[in-house]
C-alpha positions as CSV (number, residue, x, y, z in Angstrom):
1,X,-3.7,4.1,-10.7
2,X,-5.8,2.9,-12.8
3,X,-8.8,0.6,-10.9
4,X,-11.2,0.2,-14.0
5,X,-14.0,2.0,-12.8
6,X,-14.4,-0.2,-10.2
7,X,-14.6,0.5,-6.5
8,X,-12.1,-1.5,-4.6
9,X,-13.5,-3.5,-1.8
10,X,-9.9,-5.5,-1.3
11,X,-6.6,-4.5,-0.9
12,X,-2.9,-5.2,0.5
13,X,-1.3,-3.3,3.4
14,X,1.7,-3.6,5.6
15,X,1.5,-4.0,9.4
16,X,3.9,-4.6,11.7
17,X,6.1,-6.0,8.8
18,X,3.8,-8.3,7.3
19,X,1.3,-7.9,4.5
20,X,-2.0,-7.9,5.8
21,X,-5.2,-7.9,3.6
22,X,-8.0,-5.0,4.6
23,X,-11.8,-5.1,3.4
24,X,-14.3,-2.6,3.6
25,X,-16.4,-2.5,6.3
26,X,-19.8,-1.8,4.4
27,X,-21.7,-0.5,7.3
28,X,-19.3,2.7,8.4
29,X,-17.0,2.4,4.5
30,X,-13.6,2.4,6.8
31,X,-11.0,-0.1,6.1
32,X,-10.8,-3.2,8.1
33,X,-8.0,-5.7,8.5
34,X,-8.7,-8.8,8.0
35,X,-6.2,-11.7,7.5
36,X,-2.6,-11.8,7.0
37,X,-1.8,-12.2,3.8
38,X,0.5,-15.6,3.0
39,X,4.0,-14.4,1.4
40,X,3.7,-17.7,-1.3
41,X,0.8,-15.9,-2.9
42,X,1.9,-14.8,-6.0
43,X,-0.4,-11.8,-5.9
44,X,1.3,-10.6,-2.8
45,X,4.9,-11.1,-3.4
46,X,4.3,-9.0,-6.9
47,X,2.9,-6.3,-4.6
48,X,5.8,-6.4,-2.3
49,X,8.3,-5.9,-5.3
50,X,6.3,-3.2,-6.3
51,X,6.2,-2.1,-2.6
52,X,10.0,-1.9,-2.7
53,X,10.8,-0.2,-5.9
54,X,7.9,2.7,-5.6
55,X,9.7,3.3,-1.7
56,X,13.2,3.1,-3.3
57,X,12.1,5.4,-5.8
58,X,10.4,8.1,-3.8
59,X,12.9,8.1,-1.3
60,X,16.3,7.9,-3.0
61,X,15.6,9.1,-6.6
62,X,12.8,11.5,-6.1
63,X,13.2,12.9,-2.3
64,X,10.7,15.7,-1.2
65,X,11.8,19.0,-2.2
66,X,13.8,21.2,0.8
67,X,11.8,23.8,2.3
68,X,12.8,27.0,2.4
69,X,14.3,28.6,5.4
70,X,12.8,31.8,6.8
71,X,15.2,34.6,7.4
């Protein structure tokens, strides 16, 4: 991904089902949660399509290689 350089403070997560937004917490750099994030947002229901399509994609069309079996 491509962040422009820039060190992201902001971002999207899901928890419990529902998108929450998470800042950093500047004292101890860990990830915070902070509101829940409102589905009209247009920002958030982009990153919920995008959500869906990267899971669909690494799950059905790209699954994790079989290990192999020791004999």
């Amino acid at each position: 991904m491509d962040t422009g350089k820039r060190n992201r403070q902001i971002d999207l997560i899901m928890s419990k089902g529902t998108a929450m937004w998470v800042r950093k917490d500047q004292s101890c750099w860990l990830w915070k949660e902070e509101k829940e994030a409102p589905c009209t947002d247009p920002r958030v229901s982009a990153w919920l399509q995008r959500e869906k399509i990267r899971n669909r994609l690494t799950r059905e069309l790209n699954p994790a290689p079989m290990k192999r079996q020791r004999v």
